[in-house]
N, C-alpha and C positions, 0 to 999 in steps of 0.2 A: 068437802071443799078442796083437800087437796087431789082427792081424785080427778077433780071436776077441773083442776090448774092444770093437771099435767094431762088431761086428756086434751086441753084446749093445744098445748103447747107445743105439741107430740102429732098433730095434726097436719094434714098436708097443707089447708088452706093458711093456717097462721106460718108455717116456714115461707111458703110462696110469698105470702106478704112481705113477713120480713127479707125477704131479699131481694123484690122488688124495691123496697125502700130504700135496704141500707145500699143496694147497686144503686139508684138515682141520688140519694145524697153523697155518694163518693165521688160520682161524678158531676155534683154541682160543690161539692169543696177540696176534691183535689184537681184530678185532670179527664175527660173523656175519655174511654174502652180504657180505665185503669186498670189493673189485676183484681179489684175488690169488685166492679162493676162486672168485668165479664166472669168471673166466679160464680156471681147471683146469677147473671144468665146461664150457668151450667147448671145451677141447684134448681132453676124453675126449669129447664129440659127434663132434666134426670125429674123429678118431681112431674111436670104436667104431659111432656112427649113434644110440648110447644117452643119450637126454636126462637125468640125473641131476642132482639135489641134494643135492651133500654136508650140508648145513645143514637138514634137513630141519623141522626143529620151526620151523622160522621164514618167513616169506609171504616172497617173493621181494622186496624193496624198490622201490617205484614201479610205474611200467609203463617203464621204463625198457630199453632192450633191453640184455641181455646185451655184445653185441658190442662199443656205447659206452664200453667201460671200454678196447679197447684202442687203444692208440696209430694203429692204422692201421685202416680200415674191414675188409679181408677179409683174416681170418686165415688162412693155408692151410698146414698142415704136412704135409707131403706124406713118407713113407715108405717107400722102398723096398726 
């Protein structure tokens, strides 16, 4: 059983989801292209190769890059 948690968990399809989630409820409870929303859209890039906007009715803010919002320059979530 616990094998069978952490394989679910450790999965590319359950992180994808979860960050499609927790990016659209960030930006339906704080504000549009927040730092938490476009973060999820860098975790499903790096994760699927598919550039996506969850926020879509809104221009992307700045020319700002994406990646500046996180704490360390190269994100790399790596899944095996």
């Amino acid at each position: 059983m616990k094998e069978l948690l952490k394989t679910i968990i450790y999965s590319r399809y359950f992180i994808v989801a979860a960050a499609i989630i927790v990016g659209l409820l960030s930006a339906y409870f704080w504000y549009q292209d927040n730092p938490i929303e476009e973060t999820s859209e860098i975790i499903i890039k790096e994760q699927t190769g598919v550039d996506v906007d969850l926020t879509p009715k809104t221009p992307e803010q700045g020319t700002q890059k994406k990646s500046s919002y996180l704490p360390i320059n190269h994100f790399h979530m790596r899944v095996h």
